[in-house]
N, C-alpha and C positions, 0 to 999 in steps of 0.2 A: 849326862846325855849319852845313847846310847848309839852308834853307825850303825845302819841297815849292813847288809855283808856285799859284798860286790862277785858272786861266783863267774853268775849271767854275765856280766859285763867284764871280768876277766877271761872269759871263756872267746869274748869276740873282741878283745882287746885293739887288735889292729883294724879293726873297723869303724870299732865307736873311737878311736885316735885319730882316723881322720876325718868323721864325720866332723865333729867337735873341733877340728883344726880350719874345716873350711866354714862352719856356720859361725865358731866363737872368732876366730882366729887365736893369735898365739897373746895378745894382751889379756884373754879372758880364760887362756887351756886353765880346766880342771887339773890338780894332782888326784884326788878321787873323786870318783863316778860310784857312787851304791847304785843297787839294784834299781831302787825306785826312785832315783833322781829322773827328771822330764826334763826337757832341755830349756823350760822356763826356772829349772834351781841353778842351772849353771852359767847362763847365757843371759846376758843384759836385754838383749836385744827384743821389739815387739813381733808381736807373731808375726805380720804381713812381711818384712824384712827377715824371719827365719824361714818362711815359705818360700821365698824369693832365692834365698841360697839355697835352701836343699834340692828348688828346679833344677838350679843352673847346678846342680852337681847329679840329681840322679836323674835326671831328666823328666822327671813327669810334678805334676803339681800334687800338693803333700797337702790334706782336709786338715783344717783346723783342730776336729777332734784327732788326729793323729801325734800330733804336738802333747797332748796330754799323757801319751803311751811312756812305759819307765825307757828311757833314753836304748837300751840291749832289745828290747821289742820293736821300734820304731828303726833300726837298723836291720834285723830279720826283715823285717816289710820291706824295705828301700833295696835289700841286699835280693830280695826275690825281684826286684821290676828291673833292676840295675844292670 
């Protein structure tokens, strides 16, 4: 098996670390995040309850299909309204 590479998501490292910190918290942090991981590969959690946190963190209500963006996408977006 082969890792996707993590550039993207090194590149915005302190951002997708605290995304990932307030939606997984710290029983579920990722050690790696690839490119194309969604926050449904790393997080337990169902979508209504990952919308629910990224509100209360960026302040505006996050669309369903947003949730399917590779996790370094969906932080660009959040980091634009933020």
């Amino acid at each position: 098996m082969m890792l996707e590479g993590d550039a993207e998501v090194r590149a915005r490292v302190d951002r997708v670390e605290e995304m990932l910190r307030h939606v997984c918290g710290e029983e579920e942090f990722s050690c790696f995040v690839s490119d194309e991981a969604t926050l449904f590969d790393v997080c337990t959690l169902g979508p209504e309850e990952i919308v629910d946190r990224l509100a209360s963190r960026y302040g505006r209500k996050v669309q369903l299909s947003e949730l399917h963006l590779p996790i370094w996408k969906l932080v660009d977006r959040l980091g634009a309204t933020s």
